[in-house]
Jmol script that loads the backbone (N, CA, C; Angstrom):
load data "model"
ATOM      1  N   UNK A   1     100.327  75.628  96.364  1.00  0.00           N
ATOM      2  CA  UNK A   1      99.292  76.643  96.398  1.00  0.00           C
ATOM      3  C   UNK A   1      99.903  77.974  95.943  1.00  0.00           C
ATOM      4  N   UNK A   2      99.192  78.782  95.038  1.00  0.00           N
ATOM      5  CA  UNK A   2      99.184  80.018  94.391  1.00  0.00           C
ATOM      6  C   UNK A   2      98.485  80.660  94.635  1.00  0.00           C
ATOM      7  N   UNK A   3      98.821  81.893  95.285  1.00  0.00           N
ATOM      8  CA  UNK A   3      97.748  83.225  95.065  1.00  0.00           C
ATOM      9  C   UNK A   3      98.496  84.689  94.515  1.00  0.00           C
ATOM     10  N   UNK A   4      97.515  85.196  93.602  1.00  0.00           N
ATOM     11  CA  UNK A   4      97.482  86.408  92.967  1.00  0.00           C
ATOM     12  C   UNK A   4      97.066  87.733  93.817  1.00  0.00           C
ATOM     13  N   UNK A   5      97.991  88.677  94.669  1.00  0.00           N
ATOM     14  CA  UNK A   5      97.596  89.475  95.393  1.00  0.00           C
ATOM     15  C   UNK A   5      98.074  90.646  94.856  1.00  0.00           C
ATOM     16  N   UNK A   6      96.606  91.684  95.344  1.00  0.00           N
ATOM     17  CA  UNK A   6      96.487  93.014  94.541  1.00  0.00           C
ATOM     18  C   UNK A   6      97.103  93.847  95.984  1.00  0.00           C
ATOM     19  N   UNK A   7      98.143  95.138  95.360  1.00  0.00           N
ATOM     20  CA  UNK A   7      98.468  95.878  96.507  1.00  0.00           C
ATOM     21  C   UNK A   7      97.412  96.957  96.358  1.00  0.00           C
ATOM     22  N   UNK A   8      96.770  97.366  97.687  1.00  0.00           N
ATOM     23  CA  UNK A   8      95.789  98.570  97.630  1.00  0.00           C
ATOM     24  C   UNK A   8      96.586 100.158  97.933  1.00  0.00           C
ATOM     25  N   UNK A   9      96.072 100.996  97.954  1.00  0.00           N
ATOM     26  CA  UNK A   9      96.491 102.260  98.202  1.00  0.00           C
ATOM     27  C   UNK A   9      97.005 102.381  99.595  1.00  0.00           C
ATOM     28  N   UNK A  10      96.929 101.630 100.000  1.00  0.00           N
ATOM     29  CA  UNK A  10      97.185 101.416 101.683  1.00  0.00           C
ATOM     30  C   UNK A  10      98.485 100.464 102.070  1.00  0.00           C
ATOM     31  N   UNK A  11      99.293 100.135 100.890  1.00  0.00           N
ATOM     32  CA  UNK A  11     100.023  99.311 101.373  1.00  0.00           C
ATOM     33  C   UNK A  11      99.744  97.938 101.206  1.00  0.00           C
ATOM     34  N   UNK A  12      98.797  97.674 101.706  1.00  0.00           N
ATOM     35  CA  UNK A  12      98.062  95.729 101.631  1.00  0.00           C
ATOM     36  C   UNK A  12      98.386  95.167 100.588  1.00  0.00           C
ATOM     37  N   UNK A  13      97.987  94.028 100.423  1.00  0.00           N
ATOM     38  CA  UNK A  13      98.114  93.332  99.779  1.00  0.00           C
ATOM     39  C   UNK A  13      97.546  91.796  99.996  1.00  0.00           C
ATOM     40  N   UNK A  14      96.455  91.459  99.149  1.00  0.00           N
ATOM     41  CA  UNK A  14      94.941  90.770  99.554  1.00  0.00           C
ATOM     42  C   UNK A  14      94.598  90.016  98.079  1.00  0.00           C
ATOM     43  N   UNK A  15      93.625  88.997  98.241  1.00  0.00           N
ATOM     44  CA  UNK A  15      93.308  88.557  97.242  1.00  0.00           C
ATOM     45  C   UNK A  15      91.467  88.757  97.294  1.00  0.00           C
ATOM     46  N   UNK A  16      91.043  88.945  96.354  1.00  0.00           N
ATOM     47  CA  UNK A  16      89.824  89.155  96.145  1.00  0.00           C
ATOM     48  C   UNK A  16      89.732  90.701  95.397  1.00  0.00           C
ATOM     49  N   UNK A  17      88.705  91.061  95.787  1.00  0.00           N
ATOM     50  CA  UNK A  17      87.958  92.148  94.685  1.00  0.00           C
ATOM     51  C   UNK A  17      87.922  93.304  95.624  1.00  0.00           C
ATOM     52  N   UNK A  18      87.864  92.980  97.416  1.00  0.00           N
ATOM     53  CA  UNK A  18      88.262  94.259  98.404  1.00  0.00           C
ATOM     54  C   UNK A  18      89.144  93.842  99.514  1.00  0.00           C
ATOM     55  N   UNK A  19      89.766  94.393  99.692  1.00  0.00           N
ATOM     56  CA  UNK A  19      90.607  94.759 100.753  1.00  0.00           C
ATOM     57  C   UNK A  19      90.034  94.690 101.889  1.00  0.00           C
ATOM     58  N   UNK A  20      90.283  93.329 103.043  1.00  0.00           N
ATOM     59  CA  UNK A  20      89.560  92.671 103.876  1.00  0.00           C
ATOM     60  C   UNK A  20      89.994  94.036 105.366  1.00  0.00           C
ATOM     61  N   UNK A  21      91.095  94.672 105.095  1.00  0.00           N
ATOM     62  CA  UNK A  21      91.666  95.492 105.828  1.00  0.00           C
ATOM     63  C   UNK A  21      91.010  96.748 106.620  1.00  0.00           C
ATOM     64  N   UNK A  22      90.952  97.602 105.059  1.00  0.00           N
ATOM     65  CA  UNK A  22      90.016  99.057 104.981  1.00  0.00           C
ATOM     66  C   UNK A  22      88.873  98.952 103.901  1.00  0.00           C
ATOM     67  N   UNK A  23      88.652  97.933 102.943  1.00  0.00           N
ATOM     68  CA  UNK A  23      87.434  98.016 102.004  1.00  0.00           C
ATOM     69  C   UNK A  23      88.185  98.529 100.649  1.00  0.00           C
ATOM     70  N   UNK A  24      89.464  98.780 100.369  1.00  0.00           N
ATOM     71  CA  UNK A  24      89.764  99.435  99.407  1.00  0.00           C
ATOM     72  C   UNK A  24      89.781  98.602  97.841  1.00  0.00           C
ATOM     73  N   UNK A  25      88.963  98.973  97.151  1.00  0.00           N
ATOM     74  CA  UNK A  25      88.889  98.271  95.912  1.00  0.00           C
ATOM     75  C   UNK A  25      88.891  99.195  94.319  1.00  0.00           C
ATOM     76  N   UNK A  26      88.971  98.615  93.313  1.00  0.00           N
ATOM     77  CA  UNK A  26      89.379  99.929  92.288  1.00  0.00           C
ATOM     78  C   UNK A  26      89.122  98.628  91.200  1.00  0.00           C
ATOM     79  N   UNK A  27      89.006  99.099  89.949  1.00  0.00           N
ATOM     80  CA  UNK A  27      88.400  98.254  88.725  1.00  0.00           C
ATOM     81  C   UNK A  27      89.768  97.240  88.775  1.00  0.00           C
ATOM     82  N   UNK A  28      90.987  97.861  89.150  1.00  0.00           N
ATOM     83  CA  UNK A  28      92.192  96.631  88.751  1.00  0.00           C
ATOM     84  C   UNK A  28      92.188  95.514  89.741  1.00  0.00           C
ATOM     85  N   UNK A  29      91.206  95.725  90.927  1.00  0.00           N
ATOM     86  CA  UNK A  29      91.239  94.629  91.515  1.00  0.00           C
ATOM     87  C   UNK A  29      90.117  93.456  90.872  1.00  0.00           C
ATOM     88  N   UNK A  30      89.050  93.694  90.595  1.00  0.00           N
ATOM     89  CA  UNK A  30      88.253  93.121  89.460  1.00  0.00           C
ATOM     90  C   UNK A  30      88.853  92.527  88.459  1.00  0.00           C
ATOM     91  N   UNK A  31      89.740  93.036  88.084  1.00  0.00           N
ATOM     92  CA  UNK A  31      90.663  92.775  86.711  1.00  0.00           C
ATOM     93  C   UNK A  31      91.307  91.750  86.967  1.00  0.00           C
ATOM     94  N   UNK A  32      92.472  91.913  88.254  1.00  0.00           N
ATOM     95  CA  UNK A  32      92.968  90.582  88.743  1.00  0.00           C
ATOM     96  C   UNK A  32      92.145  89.144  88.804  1.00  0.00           C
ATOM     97  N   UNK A  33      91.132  89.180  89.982  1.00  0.00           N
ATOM     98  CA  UNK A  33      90.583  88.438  90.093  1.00  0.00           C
ATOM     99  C   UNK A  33      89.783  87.768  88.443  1.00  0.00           C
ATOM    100  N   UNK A  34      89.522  88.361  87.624  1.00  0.00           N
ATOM    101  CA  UNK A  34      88.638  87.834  86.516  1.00  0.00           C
ATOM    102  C   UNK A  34      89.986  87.338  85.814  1.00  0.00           C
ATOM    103  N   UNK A  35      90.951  87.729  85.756  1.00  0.00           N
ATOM    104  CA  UNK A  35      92.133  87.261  84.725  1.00  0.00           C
ATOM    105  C   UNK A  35      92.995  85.935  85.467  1.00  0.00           C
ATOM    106  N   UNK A  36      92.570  86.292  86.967  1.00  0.00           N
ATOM    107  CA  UNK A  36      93.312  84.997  87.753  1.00  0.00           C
ATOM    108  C   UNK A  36      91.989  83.529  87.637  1.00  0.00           C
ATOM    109  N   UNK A  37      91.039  83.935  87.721  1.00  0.00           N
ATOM    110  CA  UNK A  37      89.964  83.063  87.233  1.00  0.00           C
ATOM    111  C   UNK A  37      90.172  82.076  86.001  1.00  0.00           C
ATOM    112  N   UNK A  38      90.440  83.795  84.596  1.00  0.00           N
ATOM    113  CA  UNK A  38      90.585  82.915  83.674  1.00  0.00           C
ATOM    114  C   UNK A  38      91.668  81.761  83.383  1.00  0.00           C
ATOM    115  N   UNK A  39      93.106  82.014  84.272  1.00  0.00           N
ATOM    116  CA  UNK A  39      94.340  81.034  84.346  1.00  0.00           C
ATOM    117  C   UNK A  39      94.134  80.103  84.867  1.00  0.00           C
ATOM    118  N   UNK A  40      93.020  79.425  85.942  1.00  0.00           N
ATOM    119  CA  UNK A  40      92.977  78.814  86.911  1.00  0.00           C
ATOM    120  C   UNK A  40      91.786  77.604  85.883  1.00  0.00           C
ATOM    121  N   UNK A  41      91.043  78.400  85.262  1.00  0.00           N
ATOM    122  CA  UNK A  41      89.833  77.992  84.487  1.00  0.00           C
ATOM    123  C   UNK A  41      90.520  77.074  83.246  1.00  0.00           C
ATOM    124  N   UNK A  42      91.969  78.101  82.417  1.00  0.00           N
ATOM    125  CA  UNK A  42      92.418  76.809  81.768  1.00  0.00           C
ATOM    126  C   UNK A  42      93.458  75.655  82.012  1.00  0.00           C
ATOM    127  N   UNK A  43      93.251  75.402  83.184  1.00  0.00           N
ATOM    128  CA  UNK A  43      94.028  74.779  83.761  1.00  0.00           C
ATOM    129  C   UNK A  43      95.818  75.163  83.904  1.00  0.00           C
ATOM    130  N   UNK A  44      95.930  76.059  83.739  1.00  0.00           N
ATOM    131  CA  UNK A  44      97.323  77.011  83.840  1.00  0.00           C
ATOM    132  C   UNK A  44      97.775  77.078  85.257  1.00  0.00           C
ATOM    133  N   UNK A  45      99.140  77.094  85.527  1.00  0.00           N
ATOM    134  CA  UNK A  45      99.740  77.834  86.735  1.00  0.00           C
ATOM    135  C   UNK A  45      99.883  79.007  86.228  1.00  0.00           C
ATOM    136  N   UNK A  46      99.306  79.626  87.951  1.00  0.00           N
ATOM    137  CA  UNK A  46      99.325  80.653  88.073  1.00  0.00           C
ATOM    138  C   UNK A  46     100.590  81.283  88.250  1.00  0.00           C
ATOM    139  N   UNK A  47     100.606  82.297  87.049  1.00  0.00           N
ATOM    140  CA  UNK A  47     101.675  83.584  87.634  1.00  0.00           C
ATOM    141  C   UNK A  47     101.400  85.009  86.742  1.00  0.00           C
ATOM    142  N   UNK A  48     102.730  85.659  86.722  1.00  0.00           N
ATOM    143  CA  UNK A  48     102.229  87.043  86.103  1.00  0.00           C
ATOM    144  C   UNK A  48     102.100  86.944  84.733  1.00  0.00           C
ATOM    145  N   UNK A  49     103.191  86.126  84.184  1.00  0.00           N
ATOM    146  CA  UNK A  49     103.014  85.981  82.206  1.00  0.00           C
ATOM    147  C   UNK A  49     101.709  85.276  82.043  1.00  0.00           C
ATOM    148  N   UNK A  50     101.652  84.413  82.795  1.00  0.00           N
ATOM    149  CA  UNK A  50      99.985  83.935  82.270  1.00  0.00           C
ATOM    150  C   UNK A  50      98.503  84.489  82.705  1.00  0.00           C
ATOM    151  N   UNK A  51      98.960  85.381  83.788  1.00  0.00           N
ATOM    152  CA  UNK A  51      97.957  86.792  83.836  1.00  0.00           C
ATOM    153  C   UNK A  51      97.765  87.766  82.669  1.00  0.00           C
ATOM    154  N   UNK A  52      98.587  88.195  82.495  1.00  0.00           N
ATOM    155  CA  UNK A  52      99.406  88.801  80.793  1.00  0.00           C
ATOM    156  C   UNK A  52      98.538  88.312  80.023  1.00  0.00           C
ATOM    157  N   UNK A  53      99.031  87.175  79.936  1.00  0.00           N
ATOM    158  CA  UNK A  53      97.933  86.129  78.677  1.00  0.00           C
ATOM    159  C   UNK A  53      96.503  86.540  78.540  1.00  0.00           C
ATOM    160  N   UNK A  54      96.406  86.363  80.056  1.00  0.00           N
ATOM    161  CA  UNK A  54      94.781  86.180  80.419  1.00  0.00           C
ATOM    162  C   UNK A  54      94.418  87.483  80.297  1.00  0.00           C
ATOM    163  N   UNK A  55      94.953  88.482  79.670  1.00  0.00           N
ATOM    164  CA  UNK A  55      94.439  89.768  79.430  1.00  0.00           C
ATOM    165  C   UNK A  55      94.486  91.125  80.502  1.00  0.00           C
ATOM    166  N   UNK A  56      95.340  90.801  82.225  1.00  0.00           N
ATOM    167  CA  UNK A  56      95.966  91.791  82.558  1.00  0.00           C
ATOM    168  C   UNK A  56      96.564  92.904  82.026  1.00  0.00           C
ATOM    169  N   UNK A  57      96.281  94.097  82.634  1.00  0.00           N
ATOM    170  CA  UNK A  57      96.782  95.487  81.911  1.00  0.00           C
ATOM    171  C   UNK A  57      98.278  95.369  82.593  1.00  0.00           C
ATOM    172  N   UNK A  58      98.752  96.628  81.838  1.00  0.00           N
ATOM    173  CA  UNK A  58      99.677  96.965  82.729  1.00  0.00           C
ATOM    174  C   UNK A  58      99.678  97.525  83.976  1.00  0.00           C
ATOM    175  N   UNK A  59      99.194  98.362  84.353  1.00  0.00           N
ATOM    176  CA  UNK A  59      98.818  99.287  85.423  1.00  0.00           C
ATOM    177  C   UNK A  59      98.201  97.970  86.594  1.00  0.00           C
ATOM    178  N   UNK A  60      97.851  97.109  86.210  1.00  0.00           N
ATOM    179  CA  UNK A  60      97.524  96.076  86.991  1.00  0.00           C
ATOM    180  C   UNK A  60      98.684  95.225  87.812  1.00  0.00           C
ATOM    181  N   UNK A  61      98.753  94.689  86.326  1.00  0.00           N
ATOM    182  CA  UNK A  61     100.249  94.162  86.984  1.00  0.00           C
ATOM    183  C   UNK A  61     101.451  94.966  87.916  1.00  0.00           C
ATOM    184  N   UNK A  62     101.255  95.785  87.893  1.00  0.00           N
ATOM    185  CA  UNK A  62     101.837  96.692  88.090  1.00  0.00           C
ATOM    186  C   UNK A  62     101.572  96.600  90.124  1.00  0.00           C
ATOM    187  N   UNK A  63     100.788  96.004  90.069  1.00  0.00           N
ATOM    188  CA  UNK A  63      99.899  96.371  91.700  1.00  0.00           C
ATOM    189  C   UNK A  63      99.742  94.707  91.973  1.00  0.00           C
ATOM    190  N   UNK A  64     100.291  94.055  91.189  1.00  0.00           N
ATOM    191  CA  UNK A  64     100.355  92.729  91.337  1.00  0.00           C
ATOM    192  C   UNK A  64     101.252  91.767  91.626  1.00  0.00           C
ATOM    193  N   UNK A  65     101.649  90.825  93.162  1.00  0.00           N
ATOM    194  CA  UNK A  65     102.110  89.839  93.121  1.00  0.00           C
ATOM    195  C   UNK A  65     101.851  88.561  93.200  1.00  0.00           C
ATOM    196  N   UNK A  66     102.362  87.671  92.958  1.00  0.00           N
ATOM    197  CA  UNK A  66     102.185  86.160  92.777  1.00  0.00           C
ATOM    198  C   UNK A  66     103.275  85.409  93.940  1.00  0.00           C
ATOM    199  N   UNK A  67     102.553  84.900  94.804  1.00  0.00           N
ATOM    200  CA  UNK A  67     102.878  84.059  96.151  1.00  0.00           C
ATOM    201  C   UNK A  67     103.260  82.431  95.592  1.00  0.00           C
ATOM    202  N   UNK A  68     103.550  81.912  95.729  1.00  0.00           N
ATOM    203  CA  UNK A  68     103.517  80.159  95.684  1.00  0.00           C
ATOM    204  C   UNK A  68     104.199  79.593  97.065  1.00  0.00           C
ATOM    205  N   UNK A  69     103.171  79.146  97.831  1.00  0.00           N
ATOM    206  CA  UNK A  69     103.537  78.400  99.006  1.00  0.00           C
ATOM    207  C   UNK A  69     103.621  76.971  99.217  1.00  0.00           C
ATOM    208  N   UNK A  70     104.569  76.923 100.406  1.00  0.00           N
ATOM    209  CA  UNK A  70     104.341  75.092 100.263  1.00  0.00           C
ATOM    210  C   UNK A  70     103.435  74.227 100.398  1.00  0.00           C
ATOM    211  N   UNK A  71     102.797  75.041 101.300  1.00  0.00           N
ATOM    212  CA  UNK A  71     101.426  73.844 101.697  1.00  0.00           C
ATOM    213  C   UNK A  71     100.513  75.058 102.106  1.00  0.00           C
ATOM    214  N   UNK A  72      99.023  74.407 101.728  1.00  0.00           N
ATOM    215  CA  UNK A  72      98.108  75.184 101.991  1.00  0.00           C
ATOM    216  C   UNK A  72      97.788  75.958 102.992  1.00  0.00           C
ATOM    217  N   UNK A  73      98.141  75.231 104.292  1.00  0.00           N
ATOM    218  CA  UNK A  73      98.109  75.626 105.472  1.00  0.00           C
ATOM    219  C   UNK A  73      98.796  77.099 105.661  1.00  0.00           C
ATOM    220  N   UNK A  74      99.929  76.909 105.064  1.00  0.00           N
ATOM    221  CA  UNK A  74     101.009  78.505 104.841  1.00  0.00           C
ATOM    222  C   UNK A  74      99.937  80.108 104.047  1.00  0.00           C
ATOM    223  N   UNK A  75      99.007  79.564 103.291  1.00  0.00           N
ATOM    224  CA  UNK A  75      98.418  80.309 102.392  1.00  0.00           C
ATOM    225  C   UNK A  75      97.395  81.189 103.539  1.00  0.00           C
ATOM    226  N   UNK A  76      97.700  82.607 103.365  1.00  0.00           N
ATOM    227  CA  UNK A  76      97.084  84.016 103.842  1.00  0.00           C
ATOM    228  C   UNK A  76      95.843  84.708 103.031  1.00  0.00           C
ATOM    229  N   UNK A  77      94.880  85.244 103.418  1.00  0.00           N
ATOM    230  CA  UNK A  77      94.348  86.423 102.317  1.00  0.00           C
ATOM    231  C   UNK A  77      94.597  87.474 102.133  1.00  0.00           C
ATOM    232  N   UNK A  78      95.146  88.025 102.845  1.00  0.00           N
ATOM    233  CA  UNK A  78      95.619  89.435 103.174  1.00  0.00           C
ATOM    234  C   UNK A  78      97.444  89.445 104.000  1.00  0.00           C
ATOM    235  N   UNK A  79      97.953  90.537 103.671  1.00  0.00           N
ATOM    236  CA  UNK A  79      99.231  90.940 104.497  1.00  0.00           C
ATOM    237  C   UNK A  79      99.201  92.758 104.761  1.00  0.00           C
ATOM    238  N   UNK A  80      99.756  92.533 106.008  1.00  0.00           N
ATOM    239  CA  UNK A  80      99.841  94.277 105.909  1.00  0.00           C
ATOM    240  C   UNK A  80     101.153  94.399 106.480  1.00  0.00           C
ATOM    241  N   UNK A  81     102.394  94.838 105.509  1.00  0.00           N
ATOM    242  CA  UNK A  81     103.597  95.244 105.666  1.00  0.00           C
ATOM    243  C   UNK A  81     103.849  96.639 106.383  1.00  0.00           C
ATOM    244  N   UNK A  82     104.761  96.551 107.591  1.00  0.00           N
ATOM    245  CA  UNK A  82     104.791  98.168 108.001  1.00  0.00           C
ATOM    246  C   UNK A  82     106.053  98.226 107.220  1.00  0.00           C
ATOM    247  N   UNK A  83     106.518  98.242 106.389  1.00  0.00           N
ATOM    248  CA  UNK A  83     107.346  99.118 105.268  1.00  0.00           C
ATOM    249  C   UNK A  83     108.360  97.857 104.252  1.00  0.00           C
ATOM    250  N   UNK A  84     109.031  98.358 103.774  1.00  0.00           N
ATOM    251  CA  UNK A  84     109.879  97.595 102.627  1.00  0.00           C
ATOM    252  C   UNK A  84     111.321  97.905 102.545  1.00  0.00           C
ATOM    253  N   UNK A  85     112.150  96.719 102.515  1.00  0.00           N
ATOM    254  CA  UNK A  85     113.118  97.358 102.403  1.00  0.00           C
ATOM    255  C   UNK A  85     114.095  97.117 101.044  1.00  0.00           C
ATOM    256  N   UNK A  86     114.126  98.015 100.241  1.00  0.00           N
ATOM    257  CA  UNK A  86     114.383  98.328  99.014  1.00  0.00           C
ATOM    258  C   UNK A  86     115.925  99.416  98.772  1.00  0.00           C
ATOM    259  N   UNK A  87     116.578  98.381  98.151  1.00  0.00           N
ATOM    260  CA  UNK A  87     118.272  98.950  97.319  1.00  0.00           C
ATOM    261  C   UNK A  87     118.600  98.555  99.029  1.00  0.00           C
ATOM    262  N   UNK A  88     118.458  98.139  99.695  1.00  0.00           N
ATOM    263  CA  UNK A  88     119.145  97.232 100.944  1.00  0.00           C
ATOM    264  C   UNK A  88     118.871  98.523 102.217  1.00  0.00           C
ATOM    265  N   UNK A  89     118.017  99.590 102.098  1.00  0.00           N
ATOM    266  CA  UNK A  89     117.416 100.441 103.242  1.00  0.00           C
ATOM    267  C   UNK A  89     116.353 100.600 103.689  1.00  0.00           C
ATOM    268  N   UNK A  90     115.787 100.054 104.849  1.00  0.00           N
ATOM    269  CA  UNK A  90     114.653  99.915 105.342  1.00  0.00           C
ATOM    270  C   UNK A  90     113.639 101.289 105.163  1.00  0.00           C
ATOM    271  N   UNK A  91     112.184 101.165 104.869  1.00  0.00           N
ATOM    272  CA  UNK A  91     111.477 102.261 104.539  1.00  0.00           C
ATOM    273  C   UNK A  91     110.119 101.736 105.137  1.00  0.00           C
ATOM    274  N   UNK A  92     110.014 102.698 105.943  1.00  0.00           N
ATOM    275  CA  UNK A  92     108.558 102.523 106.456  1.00  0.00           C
ATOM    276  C   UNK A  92     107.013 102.826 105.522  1.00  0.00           C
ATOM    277  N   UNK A  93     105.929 102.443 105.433  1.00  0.00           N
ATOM    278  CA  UNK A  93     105.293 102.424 104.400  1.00  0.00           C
ATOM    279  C   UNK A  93     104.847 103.925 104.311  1.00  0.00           C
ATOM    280  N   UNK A  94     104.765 104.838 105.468  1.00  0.00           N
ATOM    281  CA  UNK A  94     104.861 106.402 105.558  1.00  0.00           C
ATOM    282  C   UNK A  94     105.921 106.692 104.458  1.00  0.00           C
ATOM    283  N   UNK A  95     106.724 106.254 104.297  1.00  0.00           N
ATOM    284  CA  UNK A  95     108.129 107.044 103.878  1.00  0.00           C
ATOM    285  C   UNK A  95     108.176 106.697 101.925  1.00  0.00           C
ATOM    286  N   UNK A  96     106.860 105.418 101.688  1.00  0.00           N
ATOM    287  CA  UNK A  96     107.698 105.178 100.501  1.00  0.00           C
ATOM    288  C   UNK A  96     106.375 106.178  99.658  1.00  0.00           C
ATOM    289  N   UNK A  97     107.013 106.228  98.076  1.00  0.00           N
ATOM    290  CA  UNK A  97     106.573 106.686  97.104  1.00  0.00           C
ATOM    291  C   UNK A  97     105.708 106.313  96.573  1.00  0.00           C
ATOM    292  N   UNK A  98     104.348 106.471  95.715  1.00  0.00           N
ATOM    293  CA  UNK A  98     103.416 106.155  95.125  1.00  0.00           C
ATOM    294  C   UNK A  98     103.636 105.109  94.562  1.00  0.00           C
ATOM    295  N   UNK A  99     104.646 105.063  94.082  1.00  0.00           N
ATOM    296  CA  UNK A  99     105.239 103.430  92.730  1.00  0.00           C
ATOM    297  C   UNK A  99     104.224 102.486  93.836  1.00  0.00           C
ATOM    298  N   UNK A 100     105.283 102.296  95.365  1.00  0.00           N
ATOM    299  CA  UNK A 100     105.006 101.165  96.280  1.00  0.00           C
ATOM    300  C   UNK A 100     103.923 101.602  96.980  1.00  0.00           C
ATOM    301  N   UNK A 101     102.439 102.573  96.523  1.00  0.00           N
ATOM    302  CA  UNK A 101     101.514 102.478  97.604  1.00  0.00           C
ATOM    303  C   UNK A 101     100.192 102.299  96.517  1.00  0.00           C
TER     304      UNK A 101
END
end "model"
wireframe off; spacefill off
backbone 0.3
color backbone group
């Protein structure tokens, strides 16, 4: 199992068109979902080069990761991380920079 999850302005990170969290949605989440459609539609595994394909922007991808779990049962719609830890120092999601929000 594969899913294509959009990070929102909030940190999250969800699959669909809103953010099951706070409601937060923006045209690149649309974008995902219609370009993860189209990979799934030609019988493709899902990931980011064949999002690409499927006509993902950059700025999208950009707000985009790709999960592959073992078994379905493992598979989430949503995550909400209280921070990241990046170059090996923990950062609370208060603390990080626009890149990661």
């Amino acid at each position: 199992m594969i899913r294509a999850y959009c990070r929102c302005n909030s940190g999250h990170y969800f699959v669909g068109e809103y953010c099951p969290i706070d409601g937060w949605s923006s045209p690149i989440t649309k974008e995902l979902v219609q370009a993860t459609q189209r990979v799934t539609a030609a019988g493709q595994t899902l990931s980011v080069p064949a999002l690409r394909q499927a006509g993902l922007s950059e700025a999208a991808a950009q707000r985009t990761v790709v999960i592959e779990f073992g078994t379905e049962a493992c598979v989430f719609d949503a995550i909400v991380p209280e921070g990241l830890v990046i170059h090996g120092a923990w950062k609370p999601l208060a603390a990080l920079d626009e890149s990661f929000l």
